[in-house]
C-alpha positions as CSV (number, residue, x, y, z in Angstrom):
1,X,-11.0,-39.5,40.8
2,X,-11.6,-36.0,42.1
3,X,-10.4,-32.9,40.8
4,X,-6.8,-32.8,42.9
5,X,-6.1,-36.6,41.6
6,X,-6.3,-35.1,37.9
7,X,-3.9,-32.4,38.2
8,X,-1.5,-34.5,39.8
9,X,-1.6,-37.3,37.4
10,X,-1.6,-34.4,34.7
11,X,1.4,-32.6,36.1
12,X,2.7,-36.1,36.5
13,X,2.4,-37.0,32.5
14,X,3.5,-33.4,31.4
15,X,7.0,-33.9,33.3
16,X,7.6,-37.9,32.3
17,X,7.0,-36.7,28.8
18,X,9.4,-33.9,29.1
19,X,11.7,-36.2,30.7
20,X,11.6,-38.6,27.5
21,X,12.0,-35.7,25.2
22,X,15.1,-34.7,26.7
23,X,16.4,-38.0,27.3
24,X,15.8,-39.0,23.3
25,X,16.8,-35.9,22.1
26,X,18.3,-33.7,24.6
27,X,20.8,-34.2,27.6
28,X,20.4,-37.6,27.0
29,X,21.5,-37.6,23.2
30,X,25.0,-37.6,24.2
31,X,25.2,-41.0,23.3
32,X,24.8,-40.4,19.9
33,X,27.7,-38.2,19.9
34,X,26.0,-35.0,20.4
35,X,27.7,-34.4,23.5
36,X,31.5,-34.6,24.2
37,X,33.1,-35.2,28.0
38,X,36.0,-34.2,29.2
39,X,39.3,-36.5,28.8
40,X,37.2,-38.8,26.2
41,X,38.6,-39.6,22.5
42,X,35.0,-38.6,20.8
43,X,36.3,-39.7,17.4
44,X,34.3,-42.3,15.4
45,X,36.4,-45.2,14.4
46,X,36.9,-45.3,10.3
47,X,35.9,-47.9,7.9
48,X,32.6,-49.7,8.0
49,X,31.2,-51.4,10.7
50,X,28.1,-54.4,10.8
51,X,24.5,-53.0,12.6
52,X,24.4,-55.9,14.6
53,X,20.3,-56.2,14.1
54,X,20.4,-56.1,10.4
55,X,24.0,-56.9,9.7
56,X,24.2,-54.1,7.0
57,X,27.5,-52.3,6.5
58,X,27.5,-48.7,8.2
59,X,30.0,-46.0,8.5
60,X,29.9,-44.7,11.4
61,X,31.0,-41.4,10.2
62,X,27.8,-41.2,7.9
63,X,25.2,-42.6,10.9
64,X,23.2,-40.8,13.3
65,X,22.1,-43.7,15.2
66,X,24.1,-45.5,17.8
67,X,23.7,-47.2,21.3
68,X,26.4,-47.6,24.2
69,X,26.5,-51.1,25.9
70,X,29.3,-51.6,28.4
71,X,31.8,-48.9,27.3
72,X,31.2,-50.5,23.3
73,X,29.3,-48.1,20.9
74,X,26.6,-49.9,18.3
75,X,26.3,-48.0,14.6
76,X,22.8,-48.7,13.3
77,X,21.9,-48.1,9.8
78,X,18.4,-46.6,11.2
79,X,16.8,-45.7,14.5
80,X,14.7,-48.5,13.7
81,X,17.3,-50.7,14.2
82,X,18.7,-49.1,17.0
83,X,15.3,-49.1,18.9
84,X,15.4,-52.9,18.6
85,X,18.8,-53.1,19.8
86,X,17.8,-51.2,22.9
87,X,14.7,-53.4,23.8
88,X,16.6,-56.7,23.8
89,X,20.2,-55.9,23.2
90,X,21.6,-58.9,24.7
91,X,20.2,-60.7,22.0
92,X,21.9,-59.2,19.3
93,X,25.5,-58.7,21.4
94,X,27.9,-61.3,20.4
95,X,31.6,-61.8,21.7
96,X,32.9,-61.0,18.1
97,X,30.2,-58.0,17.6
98,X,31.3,-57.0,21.1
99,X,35.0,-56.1,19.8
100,X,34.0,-55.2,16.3
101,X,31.8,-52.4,17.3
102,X,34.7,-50.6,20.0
103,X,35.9,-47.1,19.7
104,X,39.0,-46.3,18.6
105,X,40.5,-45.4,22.0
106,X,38.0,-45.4,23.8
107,X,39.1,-48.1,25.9
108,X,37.4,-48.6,29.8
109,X,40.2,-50.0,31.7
110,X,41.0,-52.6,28.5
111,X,44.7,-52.7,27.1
């Protein structure tokens, strides 16, 4: 590789990375509840809920990790958890799970 291909792949690397850091913990952190939009009931549905990997009780209150699948938040009991969820979440997604996990109003279309 000469000395152009270098600095492209470099500048390359230096702006992926930056776009993973802002999507884990940044803009993209929304999902976690960090970011509010407009016209959407942000609150967190009381009472515990199952983390579908582990099936441990969490309050969703107390947790920092979640996921969004198809308008349904997931409460993890730790980003461990959630990081398995979001490698092979179908796995884990059941039709019960699916309507355990929903939002308090924060329905997509659904009565």
């Amino acid at each position: 590789m000469d000395a152009e291909s270098l600095k492209s792949l470099g500048w390359f690397l230096i702006w992926g990375g930056l776009f993973f850091v802002m999507m884990r913990y940044g803009c993209g952190a929304h999902m976690m509840g960090g970011h509010s939009h407009g016209g959407h009931d942000n609150t967190k549905p009381s009472g515990n809920t199952k983390d579908p990997v582990c099936g441990m009780n969490v309050d969703p209150k107390n947790t920092k990790a979640a996921a969004v699948r198809e308008g349904t938040t997931f409460y993890f009991c730790s980003n461990s958890c959630r990081d398995k969820f979001e490698q092979a979440s179908a796995k884990y997604i059941s039709p019960s799970a699916h309507g355990e996990q929903q939002q308090e109003g924060h329905h997509h279309g659904q009565t």
